[in-house]
Every structure is written in structure tokens, then in C-alpha cells.
TORPA-164992 format. One line per field, with one value per residue (C-alpha): x, y, z; residue number from 1. Coordinates in pm, 1 decimal. Layout:
// TORPA-164992
east: c(X:...)
north: c(Y:...)
up: c(Z:...)
num: c(NUM:...)
//
This chain:
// TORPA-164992
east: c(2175.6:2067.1:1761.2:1722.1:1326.6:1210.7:856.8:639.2:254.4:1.7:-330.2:-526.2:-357.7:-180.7:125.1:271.3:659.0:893.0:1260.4:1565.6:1671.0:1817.8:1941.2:1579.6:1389.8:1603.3:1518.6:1218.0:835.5:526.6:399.0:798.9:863.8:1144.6:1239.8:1332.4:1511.2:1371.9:1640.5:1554.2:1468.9:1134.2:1203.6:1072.5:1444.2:1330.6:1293.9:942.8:791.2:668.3:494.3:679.8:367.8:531.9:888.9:1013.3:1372.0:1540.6:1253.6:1023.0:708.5:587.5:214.7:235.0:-22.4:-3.0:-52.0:212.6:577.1:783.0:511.1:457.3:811.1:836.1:513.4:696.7:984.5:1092.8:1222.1:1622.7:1627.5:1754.7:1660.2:1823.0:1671.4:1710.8:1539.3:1350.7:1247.8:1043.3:902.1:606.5:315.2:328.5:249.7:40.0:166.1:-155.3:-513.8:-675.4:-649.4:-870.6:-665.4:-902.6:-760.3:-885.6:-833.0:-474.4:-371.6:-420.0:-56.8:101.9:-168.8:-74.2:289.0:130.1:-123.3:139.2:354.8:58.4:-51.4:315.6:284.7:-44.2:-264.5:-627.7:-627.1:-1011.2:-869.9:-1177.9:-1094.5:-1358.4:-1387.3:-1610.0:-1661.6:-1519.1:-1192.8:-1075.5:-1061.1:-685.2:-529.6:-831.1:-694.5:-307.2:-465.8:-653.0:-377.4:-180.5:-485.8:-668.2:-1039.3:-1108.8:-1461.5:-1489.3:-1732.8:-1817.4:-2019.2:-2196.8:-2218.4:-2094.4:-1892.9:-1964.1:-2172.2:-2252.3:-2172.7:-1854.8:-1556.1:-1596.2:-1956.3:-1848.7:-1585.9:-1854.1:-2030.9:-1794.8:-1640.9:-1960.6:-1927.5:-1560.1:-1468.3:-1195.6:-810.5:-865.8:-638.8:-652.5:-438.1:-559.0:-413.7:-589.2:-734.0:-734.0:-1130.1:-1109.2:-824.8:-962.2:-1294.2:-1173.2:-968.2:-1315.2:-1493.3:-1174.7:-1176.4:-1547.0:-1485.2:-1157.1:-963.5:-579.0:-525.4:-241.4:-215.4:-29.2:38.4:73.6:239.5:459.7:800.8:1098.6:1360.9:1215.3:1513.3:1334.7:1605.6:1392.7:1135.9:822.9:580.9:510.1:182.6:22.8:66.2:25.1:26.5:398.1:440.3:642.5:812.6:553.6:902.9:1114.3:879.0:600.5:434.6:293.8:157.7:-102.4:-477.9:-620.5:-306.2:-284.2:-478.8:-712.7:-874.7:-533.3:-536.4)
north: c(339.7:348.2:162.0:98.0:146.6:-219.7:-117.1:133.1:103.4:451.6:382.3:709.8:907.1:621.1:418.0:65.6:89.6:-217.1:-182.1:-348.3:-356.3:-652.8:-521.8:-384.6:-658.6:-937.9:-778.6:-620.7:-688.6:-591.0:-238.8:-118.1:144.1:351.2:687.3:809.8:1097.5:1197.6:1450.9:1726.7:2109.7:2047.5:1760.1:1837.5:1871.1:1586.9:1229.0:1105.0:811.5:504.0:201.1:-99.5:-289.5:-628.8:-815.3:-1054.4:-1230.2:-869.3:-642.9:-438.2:-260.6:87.8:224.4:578.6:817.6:1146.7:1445.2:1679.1:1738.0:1476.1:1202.1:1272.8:1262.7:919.1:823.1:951.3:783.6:503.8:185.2:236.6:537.3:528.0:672.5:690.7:490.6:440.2:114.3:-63.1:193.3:153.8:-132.5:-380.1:-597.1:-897.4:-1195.4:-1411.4:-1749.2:-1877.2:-1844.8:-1614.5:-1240.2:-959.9:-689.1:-373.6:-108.9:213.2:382.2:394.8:294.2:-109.2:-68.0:-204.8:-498.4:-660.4:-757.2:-837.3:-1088.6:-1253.3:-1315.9:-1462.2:-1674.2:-1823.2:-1912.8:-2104.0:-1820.5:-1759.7:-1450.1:-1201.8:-848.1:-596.2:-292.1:-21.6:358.6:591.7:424.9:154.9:362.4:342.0:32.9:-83.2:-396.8:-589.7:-839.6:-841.2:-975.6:-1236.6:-1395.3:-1442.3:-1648.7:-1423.0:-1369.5:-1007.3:-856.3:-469.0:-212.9:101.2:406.6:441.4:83.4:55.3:-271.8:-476.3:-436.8:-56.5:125.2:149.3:-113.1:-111.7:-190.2:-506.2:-557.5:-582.3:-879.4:-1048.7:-1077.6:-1189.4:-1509.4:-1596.5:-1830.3:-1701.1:-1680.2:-1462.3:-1061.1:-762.4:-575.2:-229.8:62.3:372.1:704.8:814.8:783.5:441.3:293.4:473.1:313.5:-5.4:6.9:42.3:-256.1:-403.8:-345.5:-428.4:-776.8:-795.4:-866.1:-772.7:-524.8:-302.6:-2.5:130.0:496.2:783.0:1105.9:1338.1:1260.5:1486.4:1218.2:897.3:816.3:933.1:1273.0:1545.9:1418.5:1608.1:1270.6:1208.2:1051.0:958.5:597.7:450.9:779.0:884.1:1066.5:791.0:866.6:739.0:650.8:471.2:362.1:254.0:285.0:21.2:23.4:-153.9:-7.6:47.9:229.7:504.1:825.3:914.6:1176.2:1307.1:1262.1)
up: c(-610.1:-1000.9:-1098.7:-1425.3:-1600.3:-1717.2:-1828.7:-1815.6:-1844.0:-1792.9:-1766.0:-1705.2:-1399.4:-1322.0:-1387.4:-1325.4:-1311.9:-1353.8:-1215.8:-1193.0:-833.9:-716.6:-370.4:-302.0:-484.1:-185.6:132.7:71.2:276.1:177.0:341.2:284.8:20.0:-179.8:-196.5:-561.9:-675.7:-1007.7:-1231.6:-1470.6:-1434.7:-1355.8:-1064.9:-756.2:-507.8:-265.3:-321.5:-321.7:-136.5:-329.7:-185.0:-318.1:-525.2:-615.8:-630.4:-828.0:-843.5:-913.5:-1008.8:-836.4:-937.5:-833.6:-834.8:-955.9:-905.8:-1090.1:-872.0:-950.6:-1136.0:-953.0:-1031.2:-1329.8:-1466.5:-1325.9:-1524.4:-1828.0:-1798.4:-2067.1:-2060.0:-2042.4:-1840.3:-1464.2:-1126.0:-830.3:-556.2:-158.5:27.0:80.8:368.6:686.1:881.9:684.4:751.9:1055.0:846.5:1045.9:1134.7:1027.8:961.7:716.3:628.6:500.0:312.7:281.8:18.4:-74.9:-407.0:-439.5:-121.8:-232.9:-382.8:-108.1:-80.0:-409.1:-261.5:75.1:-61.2:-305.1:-3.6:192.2:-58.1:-125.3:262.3:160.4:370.2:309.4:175.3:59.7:-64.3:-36.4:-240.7:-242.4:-488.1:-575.6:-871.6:-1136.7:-1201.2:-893.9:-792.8:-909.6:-927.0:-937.2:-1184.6:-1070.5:-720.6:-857.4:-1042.3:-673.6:-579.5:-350.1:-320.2:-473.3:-322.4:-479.9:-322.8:-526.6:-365.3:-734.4:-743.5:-1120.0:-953.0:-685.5:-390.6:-380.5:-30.2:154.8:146.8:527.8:495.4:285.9:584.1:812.5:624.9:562.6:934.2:994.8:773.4:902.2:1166.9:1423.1:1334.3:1064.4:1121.2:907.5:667.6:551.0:330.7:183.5:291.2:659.3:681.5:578.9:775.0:1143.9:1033.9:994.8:1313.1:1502.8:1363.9:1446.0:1784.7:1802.9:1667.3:1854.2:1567.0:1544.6:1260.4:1118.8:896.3:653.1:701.2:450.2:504.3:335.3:391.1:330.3:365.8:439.6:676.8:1006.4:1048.2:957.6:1118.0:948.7:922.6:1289.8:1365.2:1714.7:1773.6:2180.4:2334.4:2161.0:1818.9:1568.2:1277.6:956.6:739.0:1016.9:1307.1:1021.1:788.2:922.6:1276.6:1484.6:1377.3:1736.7:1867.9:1595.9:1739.8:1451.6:1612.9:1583.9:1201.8)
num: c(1:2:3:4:5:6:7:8:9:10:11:12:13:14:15:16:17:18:19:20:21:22:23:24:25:26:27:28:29:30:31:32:33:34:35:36:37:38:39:40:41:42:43:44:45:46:47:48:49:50:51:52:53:54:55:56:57:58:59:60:61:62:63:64:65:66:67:68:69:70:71:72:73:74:75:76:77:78:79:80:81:82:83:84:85:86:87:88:89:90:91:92:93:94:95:96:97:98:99:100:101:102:103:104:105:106:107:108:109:110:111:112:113:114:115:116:117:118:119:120:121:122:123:124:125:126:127:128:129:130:131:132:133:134:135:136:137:138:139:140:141:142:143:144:145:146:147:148:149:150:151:152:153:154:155:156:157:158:159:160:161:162:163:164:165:166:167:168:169:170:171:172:173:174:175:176:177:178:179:180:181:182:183:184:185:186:187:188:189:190:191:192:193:194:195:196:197:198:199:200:201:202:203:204:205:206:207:208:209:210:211:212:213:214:215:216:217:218:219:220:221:222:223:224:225:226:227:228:229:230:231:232:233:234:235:236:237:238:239:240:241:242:243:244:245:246:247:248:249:250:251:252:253)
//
């Protein structure tokens, strides 16, 4: 389907990118994502995998990352112009019933954790995002998850914000501050995620992750984005990309 460009907004190697995509925008979850097919000589011949950052009524918003042709057309693109989109793609985030959740994003793998704390907090969840970076610039959509309510806590390894260390570091305090009932959301680089799978097991927390791989079609046929998951290689686009945190192999990874 056609998707029609709302707003765009570059900040450095990044966009944020607003379109109108009523179909998508109604059934979406958070941790689901969108394959877009980007036109012109220089577009890349597959569609490329977006995590879906936000919904409204009939609008969804995109994270873009600039890494190579295909992104960066989209990041170019105006308000008025069209792509053709397929989703939303791919299985999301359990919401938990009740009690509270930590969301722990890296870099920019916290796209997905914008929608996924919006949705908690409309179910009245308790809801501490923990973003951690190398430094100030990359810790995105600090100020977009504050306005849904959440608790932001940022870690940075230079410590120009926040506590300075590791995100998963900051994890660890502040599981040790929480009563029980509280689960765990986490998206961002492999490191990251397998580490935070292990302090989940050690505080015997339930966790999930959202996976990242390159994906040719994003409709589990070609099959090129298998990861280990419970002993059985799973499809990232169709059997994910989200999938339990202590059942992914990550020495695999």
C-alpha cells in the first residue's frame, strides 16, 4: 500500500518520519515493524525493515537511522511524497497484565520502546525506560518518552548524561530498589540485550527481546534472518522480533 509522508524531522544521522497509514496505524503493537520500498535509481531493490516508533489515530512514526542509500532516501524524503509500505510485520511485546516494567534501550534500538511505553502507560502500568550510549548523542527519544509519563533513567559510558557506566549497570540498581511483579522489555545492540537476559535470569525476572537482523523480505519466505531461540532456528521477521530473553542462544549471536 501507499503511505503518504506527513513530516519529516533530521536531526544529525537521524530522522523522525510521520505517515499516513490508517490500516497499519489500527492493528499495529509495539515491537512490530514495516517493510518499505523506497523508488529512484539509487534505491536499494529490497524493502527495508523499520521498527514502528509510535501510532496515533491513522499515523505512524518511523526512527530512521542513516547508514546507507535506502535510508537515506527515506530521510530525504518531503512531506507529500509516498512510499510503498507492507505491515505491520512480525509478532510484538506481551504486555503484562499488571505490575511494573523496565524498558532498557540501546542507541537506536529504543525506537520500538517509545510505542511500547505509550501503550503501557494508557493501561495505567508503571513504566522506568533506561536508555544508555556512548555519549549524550545517542541517547534518543529522551524527551518523546517522558511526555507518555514514563520514568526516563539515561546511562552514558562518557558520562556527559546520567549515571556514567553501562545501561545494564543502571539495570542492576535499579532491580535492586523494586518490589516483585515488575518484567522487562529490552531493544538495542546484541551485547546489550544477551546481557540483560543474564541479570534477568539471575533475578528471575521474565524478559523479552526485540531482535534485529537483516531481512530480505520480512515475510518469513526467504528465510535469511534465522536466529537460535529454544533449541530451534526462528525466523527474526515472522516468529519475532520479539522473543523471550533467556531462550535466544547468544552465544549463537
Amino acid at each position: 500500500m501507499q503511505a503518504g509522508i506527513i513530516k519529516t524531522r533530521r536531526f544529525g544521522p537521524y530522522a523522525r518520519l510521520v505517515l499516513k497509514a490508517p490500516k497499519i496505524a489500527r492493528h499495529a503493537r509495539p515491537g512490530q515493524f514495516v517493510e518499505i520500498l523506497i523508488s529512484g535509481k539509487a534505491a536499494p531493490f529490497w524493502r527495508r525493515p523499520f521498527s514502528i516508533c509510535r501510532v496515533e489515530k491513522t499515523t505512524l512514526e518511523l526512527l530512521i537511522k542513516v547508514v546507507g542509500p535506502g535510508s537515506g532516501l527515506l530521510a530525504g524524503m518531503r512531506s507529500g511524497e509516498c512510499v510503498d509500505i507492507i505491515g505491520p510485520l512480525g509478532r510484538g511485546f506481551t504486555l503484562p497484565g499488571r505490575g511494573g516494567m523496565f524498558l532498557v534501550g540501546g542507541g537506536f534500538g529504543v525506537a520500538p520502546l517509545l510505542f511500547l511505553a505509550e501503550r503501557l502507560r494508557a493501561r495505567g502500568r508503571q513504566v522506568e525506560v533506561l536508555i544508555g550510549g556512548r555519549s549524550r548523542e545517542d541517547l534518543l527519544l529522551r524527551s518523546a518518552i517522558k511526555l507518555t509519563g514514563a520514568t526516563v533513567v539515561c546511562a552514558t559510558e562518557d558520562g556527559s548524561c546520567g549515571k556514567q557506566g553501562k545501561v545494564t549497570d543502571l539495570l542492576i540498581e535499579r532491580l535492586q530498589d523494586r518490589e516483585s511483579g515488575w518484567t522487562l522489555a529490552a531493544s538495542g545492540p546484541y551485547p546489550m540485550m544477551a546481557a540483560v537476559a543474564h541479570i534477568a535470569a539471575q533475578y528471575k525476572i521474565y524478559a523479552e527481546v526485540c531482535m534485529e537482523k537483516v531481512m530480505a523480505c520480512g515475510l518469513g519466505i526467504c528465510q535469511g534472518c534465522m536466529v537460535k531461540v529454544a533449541g530451534q532456528y526462528q525466523r527474526v521477521c515472522k516468529d519475532g522480533p520479539v522473543f523471550p530473553a533467556q531462550a535466544v542462544d547468544w552465544n549463537n549471536e
